[in-house]
KOLPABA-397049 format. One record per residue (C-alpha): residue number from 1; residue in three letters; z, y, x. Coordinates in nm, 2 decimals. Layout:
<rec num="NUM" residuo="ALA" up="Z" north="Y" east="X"/>
...
//
This chain:
<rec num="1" residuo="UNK" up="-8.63" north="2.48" east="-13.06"/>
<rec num="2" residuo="UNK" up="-8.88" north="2.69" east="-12.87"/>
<rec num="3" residuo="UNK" up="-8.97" north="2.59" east="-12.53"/>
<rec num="4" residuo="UNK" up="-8.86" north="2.87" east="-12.38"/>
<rec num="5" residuo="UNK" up="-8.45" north="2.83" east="-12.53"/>
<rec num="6" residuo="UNK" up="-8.43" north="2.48" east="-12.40"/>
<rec num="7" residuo="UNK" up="-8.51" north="2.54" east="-12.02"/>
<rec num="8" residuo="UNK" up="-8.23" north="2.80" east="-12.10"/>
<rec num="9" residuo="UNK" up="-7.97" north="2.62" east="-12.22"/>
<rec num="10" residuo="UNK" up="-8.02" north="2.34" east="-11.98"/>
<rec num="11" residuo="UNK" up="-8.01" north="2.60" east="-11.66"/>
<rec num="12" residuo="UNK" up="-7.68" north="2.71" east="-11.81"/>
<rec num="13" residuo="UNK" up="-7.53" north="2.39" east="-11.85"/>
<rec num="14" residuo="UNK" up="-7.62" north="2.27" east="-11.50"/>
<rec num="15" residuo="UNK" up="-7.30" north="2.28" east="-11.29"/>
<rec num="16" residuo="UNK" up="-7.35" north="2.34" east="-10.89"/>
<rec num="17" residuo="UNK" up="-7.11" north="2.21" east="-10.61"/>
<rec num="18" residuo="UNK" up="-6.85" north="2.51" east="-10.47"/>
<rec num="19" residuo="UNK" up="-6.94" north="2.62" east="-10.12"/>
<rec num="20" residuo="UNK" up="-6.64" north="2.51" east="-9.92"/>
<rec num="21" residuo="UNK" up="-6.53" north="2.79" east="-9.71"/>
<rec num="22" residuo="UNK" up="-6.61" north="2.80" east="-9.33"/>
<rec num="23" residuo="UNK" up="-6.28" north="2.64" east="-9.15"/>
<rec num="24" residuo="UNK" up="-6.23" north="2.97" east="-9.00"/>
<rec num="25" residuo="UNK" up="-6.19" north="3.12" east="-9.32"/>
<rec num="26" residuo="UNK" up="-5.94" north="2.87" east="-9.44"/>
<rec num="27" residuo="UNK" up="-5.69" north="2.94" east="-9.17"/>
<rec num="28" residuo="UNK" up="-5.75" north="3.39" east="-9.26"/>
<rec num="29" residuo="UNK" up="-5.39" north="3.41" east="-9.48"/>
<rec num="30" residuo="UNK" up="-5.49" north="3.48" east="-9.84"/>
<rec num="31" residuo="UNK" up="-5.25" north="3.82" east="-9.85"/>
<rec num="32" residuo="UNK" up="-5.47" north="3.98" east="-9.49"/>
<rec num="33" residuo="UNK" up="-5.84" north="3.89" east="-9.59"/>
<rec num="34" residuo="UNK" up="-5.88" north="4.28" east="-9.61"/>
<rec num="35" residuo="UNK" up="-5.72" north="4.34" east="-9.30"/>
<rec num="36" residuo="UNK" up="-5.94" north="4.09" east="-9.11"/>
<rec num="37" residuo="UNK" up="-6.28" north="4.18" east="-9.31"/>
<rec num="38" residuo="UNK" up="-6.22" north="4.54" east="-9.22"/>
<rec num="39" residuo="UNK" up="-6.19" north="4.42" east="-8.81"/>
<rec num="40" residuo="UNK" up="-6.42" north="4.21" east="-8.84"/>
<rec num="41" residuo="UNK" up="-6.69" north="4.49" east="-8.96"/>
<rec num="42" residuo="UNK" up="-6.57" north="4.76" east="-8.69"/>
<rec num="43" residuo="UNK" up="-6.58" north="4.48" east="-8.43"/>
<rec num="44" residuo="UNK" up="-6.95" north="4.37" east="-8.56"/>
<rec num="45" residuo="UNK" up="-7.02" north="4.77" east="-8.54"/>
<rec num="46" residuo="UNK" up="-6.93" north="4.82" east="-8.20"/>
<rec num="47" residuo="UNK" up="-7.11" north="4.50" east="-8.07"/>
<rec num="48" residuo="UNK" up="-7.42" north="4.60" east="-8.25"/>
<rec num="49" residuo="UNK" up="-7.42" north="4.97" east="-8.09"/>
<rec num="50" residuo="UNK" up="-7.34" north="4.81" east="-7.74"/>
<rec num="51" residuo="UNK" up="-7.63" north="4.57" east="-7.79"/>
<rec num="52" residuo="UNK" up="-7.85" north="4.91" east="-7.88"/>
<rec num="53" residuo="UNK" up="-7.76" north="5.07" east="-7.59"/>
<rec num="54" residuo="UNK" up="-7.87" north="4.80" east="-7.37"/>
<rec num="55" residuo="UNK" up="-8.19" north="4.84" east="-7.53"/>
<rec num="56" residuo="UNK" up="-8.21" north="4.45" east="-7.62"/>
<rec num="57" residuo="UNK" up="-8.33" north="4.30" east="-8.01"/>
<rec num="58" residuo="UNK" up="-8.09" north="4.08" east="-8.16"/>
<rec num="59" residuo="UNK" up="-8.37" north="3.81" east="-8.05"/>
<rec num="60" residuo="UNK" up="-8.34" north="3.90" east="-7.70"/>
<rec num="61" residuo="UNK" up="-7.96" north="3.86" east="-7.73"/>
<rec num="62" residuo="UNK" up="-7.96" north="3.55" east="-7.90"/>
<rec num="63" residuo="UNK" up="-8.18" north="3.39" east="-7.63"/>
<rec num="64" residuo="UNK" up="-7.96" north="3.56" east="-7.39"/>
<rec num="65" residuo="UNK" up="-7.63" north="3.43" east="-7.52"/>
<rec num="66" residuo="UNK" up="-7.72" north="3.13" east="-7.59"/>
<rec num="67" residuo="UNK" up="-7.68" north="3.15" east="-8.00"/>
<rec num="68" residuo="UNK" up="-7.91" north="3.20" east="-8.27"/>
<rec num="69" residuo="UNK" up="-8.00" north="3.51" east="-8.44"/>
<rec num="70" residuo="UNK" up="-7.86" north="3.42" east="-8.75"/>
<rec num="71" residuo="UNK" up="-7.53" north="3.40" east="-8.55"/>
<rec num="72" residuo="UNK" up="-7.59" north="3.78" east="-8.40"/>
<rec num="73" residuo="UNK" up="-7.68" north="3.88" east="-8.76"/>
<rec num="74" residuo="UNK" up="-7.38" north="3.75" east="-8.86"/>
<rec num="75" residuo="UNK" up="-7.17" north="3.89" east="-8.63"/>
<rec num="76" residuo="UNK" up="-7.31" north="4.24" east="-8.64"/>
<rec num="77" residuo="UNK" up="-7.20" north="4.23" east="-9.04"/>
<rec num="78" residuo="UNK" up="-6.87" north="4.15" east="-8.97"/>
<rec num="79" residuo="UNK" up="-6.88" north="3.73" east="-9.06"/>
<rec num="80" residuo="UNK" up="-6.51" north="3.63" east="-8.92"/>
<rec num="81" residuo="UNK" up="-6.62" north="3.27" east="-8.91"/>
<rec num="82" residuo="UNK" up="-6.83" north="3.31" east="-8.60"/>
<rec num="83" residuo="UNK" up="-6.68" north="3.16" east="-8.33"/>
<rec num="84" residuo="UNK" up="-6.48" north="3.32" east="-8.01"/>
<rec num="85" residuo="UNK" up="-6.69" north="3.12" east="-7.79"/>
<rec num="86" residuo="UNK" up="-7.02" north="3.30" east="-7.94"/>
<rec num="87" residuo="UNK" up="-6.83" north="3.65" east="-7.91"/>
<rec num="88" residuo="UNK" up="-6.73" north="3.61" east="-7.57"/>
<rec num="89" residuo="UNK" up="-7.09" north="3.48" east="-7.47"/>
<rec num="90" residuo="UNK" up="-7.27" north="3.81" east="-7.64"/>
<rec num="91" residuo="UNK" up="-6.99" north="4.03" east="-7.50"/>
<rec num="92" residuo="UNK" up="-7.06" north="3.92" east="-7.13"/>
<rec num="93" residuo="UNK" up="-7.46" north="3.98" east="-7.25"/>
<rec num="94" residuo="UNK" up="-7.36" north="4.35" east="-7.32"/>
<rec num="95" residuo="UNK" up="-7.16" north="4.38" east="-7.03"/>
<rec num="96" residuo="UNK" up="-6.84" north="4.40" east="-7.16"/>
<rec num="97" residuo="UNK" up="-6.67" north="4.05" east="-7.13"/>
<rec num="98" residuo="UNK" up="-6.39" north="4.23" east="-6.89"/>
<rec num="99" residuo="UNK" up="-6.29" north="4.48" east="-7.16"/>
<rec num="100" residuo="UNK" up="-6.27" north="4.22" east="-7.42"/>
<rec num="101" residuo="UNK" up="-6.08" north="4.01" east="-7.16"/>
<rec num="102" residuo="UNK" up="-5.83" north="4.31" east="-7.12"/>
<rec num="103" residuo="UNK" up="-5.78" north="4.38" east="-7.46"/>
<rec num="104" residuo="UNK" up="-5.59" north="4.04" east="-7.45"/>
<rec num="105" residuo="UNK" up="-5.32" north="4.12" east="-7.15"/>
<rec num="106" residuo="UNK" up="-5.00" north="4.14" east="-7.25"/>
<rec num="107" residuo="UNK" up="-4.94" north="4.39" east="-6.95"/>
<rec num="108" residuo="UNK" up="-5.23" north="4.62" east="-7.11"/>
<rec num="109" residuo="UNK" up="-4.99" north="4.72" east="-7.36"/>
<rec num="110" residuo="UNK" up="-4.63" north="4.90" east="-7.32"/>
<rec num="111" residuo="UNK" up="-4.52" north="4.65" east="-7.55"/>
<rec num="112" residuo="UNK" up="-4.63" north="4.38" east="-7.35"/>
<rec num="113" residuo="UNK" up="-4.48" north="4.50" east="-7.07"/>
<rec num="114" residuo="UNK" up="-4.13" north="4.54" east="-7.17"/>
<rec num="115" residuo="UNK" up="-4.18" north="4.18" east="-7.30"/>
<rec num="116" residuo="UNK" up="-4.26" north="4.04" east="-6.99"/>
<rec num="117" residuo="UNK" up="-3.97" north="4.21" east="-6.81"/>
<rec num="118" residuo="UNK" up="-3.77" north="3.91" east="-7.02"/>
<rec num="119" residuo="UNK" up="-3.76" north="3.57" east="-6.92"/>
<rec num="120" residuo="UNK" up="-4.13" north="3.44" east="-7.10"/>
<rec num="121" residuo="UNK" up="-4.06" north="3.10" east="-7.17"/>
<rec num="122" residuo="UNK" up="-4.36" north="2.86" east="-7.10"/>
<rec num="123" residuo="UNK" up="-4.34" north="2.71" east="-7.51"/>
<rec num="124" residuo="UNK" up="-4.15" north="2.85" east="-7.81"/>
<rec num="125" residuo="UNK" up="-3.97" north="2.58" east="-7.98"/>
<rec num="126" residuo="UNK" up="-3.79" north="2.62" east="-8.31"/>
<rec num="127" residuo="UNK" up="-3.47" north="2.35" east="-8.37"/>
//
């Protein structure tokens, strides 16, 4: 057998541990990963504009937030496993921890205010 053919069959033999997924990524529902992937990319758009016009590199925000720049790379590309904790700390870096804030009040939304026109229990309990 020539040299060359058994490094070849030996690389195709070898078997490699499975990457685990991120625990984020476990808990994204196998029918939505399209939805989220899509969100995640817009979201990673818009933080990666806001950063650009702040004038800052994604080094200068990393320091700034407190993260790595593997972790603004990521985010910028639309990784959903990055944590909220390192979103909310880049938004407040770009200046817009309040929107992001906003975008979570349930009175922001005519939906959320007819809701809380009801009686809002404090926990949801199923019998």
């Amino acid at each position: 057998m020539p040299k060359g053919a058994a490094l070849s069959s030996m690389v195709q033999t070898r078997s490699y541990p499975r990457r685990t997924p991120s625990r984020a990524a476990k808990h994204i529902p196998p029918e939505q990963p399209t939805l989220y992937a899509k969100s995640s990319e817009r979201i990673g758009d818009h933080l990666s504009t806001w950063r650009r016009i702040e004038g800052i590199t994604a080094r200068e925000l990393a320091e700034r937030a407190g993260v790595s720049v593997d972790t603004i790379r990521r985010l910028e590309h639309g990784d959903p496993s990055v944590g909220l904790g390192k979103v909310l700390a880049v938004s407040r870096v770009v200046g817009i921890l309040s929107q992001v804030e906003e975008s979570f009040d349930p009175a922001s939304t005519e939906r959320g205010r007819l809701r809380l026109q009801e009686s809002v229990p404090k926990r949801v309990r199923r019998s």
